[in-house]
TORFIDREN-946231 format. One record per residue: x, y negated, z of N, C-alpha, C in turn; residue in one letter; residue number from 0; chain. Coordinates in nm, 3 decimals, decimal comma. Example, Ala and Ser with C-alpha at 12.3 -4.5 7.8 and 13.67 -1.06 7.14 Angstrom:
// residues 2
REC      n.px      n.py      n.pz     ca.px     ca.py     ca.pz      c.px      c.py      c.pz   rest    nr   kette
REC     1,319     0,569     0,780     1,230     0,450     0,780     1,320     0,330     0,780      a     0       A
REC     1,285     0,225     0,708     1,367     0,106     0,714     1,290    -0,003     0,787      s     1       A
// end
This chain:
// residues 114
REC      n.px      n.py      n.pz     ca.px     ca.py     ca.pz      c.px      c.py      c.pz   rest    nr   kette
REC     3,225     0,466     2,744     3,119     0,442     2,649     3,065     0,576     2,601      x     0       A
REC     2,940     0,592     2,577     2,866     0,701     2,555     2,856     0,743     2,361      x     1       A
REC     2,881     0,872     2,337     2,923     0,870     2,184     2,765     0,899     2,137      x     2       A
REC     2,729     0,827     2,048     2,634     0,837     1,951     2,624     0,922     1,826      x     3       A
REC     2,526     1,064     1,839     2,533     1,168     1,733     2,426     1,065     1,597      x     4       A
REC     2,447     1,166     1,523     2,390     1,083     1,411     2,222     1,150     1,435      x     5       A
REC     2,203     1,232     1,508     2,058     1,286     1,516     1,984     1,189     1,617      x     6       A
REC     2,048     1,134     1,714     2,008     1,044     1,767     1,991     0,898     1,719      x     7       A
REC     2,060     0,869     1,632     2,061     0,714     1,557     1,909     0,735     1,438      x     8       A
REC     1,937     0,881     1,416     1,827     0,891     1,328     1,662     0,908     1,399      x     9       A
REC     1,661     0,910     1,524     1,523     0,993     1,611     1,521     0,826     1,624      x    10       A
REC     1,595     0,756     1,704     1,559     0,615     1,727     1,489     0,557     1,649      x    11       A
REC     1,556     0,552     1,499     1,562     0,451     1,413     1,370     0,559     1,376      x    12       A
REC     1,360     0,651     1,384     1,173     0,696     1,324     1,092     0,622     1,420      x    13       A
REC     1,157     0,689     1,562     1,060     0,651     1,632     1,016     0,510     1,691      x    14       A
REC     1,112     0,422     1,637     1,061     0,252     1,658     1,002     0,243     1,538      x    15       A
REC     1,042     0,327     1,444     0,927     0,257     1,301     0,795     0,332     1,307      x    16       A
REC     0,767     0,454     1,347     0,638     0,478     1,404     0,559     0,436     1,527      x    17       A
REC     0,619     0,359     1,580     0,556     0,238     1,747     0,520     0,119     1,635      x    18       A
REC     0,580     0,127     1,527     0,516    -0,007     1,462     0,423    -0,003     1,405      x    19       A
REC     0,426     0,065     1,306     0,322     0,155     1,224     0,361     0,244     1,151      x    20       A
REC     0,275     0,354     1,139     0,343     0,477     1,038     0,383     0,452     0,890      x    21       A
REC     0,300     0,299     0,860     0,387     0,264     0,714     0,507     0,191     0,676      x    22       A
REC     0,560     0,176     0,822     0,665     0,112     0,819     0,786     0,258     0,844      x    23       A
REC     0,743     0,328     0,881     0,830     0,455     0,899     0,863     0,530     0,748      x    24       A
REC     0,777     0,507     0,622     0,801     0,544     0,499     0,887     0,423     0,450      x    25       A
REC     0,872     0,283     0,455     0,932     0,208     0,421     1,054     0,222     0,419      x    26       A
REC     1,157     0,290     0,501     1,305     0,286     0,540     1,330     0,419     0,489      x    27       A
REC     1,414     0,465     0,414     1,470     0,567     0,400     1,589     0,539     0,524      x    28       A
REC     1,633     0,703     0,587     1,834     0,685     0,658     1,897     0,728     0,567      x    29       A
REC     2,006     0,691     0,535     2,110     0,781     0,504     2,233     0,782     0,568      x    30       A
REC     2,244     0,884     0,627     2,381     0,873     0,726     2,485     1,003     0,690      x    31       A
REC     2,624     0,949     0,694     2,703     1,048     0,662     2,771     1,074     0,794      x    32       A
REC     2,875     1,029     0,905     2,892     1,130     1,021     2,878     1,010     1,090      x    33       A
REC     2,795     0,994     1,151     2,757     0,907     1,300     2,849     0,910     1,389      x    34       A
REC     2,906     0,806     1,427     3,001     0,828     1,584     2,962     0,678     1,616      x    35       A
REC     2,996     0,710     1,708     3,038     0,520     1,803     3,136     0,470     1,720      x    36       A
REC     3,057     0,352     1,678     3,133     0,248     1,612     3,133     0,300     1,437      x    37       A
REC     3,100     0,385     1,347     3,020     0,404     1,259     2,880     0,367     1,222      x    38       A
REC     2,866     0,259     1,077     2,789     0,221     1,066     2,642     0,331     0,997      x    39       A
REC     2,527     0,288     0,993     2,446     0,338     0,936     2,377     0,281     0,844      x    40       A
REC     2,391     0,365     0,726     2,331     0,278     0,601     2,158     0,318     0,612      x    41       A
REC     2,082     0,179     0,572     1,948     0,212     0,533     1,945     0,116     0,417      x    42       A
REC     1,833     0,230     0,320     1,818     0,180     0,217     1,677     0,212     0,225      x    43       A
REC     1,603     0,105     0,137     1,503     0,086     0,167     1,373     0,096     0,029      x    44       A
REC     1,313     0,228     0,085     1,204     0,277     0,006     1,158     0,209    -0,113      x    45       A
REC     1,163     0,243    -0,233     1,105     0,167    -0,347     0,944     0,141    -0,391      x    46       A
REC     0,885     0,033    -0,432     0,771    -0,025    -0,369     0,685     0,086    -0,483      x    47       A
REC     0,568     0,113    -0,470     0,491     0,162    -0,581     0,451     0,049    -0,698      x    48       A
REC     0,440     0,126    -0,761     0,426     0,027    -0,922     0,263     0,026    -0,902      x    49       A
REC     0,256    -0,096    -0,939     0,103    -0,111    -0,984     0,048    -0,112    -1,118      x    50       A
REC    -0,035    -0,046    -1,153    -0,092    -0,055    -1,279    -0,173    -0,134    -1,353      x    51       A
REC    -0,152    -0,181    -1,447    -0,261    -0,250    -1,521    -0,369    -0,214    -1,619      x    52       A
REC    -0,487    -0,234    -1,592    -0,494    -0,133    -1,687    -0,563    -0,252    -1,822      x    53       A
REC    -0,567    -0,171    -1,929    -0,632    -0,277    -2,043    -0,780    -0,293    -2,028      x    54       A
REC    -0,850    -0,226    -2,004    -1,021    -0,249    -1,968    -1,045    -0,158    -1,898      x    55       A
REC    -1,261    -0,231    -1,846    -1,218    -0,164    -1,720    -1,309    -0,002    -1,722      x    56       A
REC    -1,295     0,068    -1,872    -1,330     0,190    -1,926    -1,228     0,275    -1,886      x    57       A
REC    -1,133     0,180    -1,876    -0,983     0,290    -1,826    -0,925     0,275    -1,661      x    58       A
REC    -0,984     0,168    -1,605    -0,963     0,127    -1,475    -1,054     0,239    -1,447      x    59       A
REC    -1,198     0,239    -1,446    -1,300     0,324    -1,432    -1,283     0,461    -1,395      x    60       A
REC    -1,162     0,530    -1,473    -1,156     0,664    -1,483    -1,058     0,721    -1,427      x    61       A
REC    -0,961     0,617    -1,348    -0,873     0,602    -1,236    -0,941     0,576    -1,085      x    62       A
REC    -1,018     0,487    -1,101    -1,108     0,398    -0,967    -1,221     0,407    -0,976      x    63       A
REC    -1,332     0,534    -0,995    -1,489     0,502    -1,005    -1,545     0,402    -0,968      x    64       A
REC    -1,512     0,371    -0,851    -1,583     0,242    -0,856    -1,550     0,086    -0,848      x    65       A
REC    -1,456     0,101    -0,917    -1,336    -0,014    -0,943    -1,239    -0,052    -0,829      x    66       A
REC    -1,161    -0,191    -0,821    -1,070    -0,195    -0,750    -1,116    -0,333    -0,631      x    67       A
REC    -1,081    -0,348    -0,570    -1,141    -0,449    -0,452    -1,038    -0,480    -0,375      x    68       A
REC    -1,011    -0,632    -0,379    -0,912    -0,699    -0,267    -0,929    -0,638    -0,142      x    69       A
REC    -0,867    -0,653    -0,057    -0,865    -0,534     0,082    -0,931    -0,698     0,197      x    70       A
REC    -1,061    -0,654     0,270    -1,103    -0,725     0,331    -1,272    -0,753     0,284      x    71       A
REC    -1,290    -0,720     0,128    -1,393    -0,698     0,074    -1,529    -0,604     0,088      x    72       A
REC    -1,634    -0,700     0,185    -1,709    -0,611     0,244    -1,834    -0,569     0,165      x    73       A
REC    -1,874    -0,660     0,048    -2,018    -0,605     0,019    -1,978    -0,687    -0,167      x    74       A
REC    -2,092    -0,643    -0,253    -2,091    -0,622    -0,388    -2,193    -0,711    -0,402      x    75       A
REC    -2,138    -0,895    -0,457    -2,176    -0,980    -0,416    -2,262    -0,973    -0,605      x    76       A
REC    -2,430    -0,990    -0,586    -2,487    -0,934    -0,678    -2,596    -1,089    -0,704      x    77       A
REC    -2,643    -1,173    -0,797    -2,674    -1,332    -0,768    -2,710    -1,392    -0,657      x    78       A
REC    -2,566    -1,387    -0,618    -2,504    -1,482    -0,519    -2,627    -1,360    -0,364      x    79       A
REC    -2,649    -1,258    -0,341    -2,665    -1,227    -0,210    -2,582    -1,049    -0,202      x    80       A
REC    -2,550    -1,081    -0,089    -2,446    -0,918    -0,038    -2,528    -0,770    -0,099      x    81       A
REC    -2,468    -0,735    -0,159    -2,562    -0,565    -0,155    -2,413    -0,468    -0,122      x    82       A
REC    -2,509    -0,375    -0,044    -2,406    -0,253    -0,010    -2,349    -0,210    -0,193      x    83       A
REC    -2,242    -0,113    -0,151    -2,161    -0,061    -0,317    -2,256     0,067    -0,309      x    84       A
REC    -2,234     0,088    -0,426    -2,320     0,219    -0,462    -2,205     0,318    -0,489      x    85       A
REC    -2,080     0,276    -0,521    -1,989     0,377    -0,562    -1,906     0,296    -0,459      x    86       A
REC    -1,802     0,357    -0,365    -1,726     0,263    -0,306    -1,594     0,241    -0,417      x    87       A
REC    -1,520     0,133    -0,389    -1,378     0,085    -0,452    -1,339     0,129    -0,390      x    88       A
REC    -1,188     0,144    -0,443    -1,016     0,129    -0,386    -1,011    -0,039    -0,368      x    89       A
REC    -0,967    -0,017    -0,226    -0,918    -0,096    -0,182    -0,735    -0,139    -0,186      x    90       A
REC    -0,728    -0,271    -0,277    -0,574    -0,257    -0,284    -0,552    -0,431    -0,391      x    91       A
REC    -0,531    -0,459    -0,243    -0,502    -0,647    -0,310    -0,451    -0,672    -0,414      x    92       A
REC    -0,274    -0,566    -0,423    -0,209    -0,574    -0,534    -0,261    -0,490    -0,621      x    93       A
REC    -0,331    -0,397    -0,656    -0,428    -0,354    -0,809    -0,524    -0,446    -0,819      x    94       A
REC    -0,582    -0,527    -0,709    -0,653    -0,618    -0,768    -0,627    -0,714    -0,836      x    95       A
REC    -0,506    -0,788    -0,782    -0,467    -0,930    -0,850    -0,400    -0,851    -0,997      x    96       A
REC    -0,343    -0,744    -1,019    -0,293    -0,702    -1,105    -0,418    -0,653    -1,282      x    97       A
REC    -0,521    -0,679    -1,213    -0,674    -0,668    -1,276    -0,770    -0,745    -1,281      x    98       A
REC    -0,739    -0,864    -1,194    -0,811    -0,923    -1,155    -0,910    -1,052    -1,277      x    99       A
REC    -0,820    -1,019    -1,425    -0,878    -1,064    -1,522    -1,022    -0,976    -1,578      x   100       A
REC    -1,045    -0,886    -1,506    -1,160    -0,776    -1,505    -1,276    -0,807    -1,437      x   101       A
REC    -1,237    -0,940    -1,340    -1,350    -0,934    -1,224    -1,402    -1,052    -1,318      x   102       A
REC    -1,548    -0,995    -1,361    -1,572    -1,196    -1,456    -1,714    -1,229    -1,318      x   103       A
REC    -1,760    -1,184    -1,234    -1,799    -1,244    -1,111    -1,724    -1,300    -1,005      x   104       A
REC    -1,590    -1,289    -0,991    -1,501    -1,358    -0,894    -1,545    -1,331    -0,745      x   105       A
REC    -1,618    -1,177    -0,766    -1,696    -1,128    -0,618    -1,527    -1,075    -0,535      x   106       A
REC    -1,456    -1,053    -0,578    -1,304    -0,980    -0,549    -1,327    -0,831    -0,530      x   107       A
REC    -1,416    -0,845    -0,633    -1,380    -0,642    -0,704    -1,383    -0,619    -0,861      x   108       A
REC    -1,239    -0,602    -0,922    -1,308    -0,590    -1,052    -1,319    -0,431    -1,108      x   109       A
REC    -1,449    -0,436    -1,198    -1,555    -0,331    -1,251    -1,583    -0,284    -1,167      x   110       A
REC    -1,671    -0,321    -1,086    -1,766    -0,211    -1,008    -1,878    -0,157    -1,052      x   111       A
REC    -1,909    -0,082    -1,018    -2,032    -0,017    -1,038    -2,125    -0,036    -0,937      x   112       A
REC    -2,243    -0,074    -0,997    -2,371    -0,103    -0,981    -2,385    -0,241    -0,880      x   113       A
// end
């Protein structure tokens, strides 16, 4: 049987999480203490970012110029027809739903500008 260094358990374990996607390669921290055959490898796993709330959207504003927008959100839905954004959003489902008492058009961006 062939002995397994811990530099190799560790090159594997990046390089299948970068064939997946590169955000799945931040997701996993390794932590390995001496690798051999038949030694396990601990992964522990990256802590999620906090989302913010903010209280109005004077203070969302000065974080997100041009507010925050569910991810998939193509145009700045203005009585009831598409207009391009004039300021673009952050795109980010979870700041949206986390704000989403901000959006009083239910276009799925809340405070945008213009």
């Amino acid at each position: 049987m062939r002995r397994v260094t811990g530099r190799t358990v560790v090159a594997l374990l990046v390089a299948g999480a970068l064939v997946g996607s590169p955000a799945a390669a931040s997701a996993v921290m390794v932590s390995t203490t001496s690798v051999v055959a038949g030694t396990a490898v601990h992964l522990v796993p990256a802590k999620k970012p906090t989302v913010k709330t903010f209280a109005n959207c004077t203070a969302l504003n000065k974080v997100h110029k041009g507010g925050v927008a569910k991810a998939g959100v193509k145009y700045n839905k203005v009585s009831g027809k598409n207009k391009p954004f004039k300021v673009k959003p952050t795109f980010s489902t979870a700041l949206y739903q986390a704000n989403s008492k901000m959006d009083r058009d239910k276009d799925g961006i809340a405070c945008e500008k213009g």
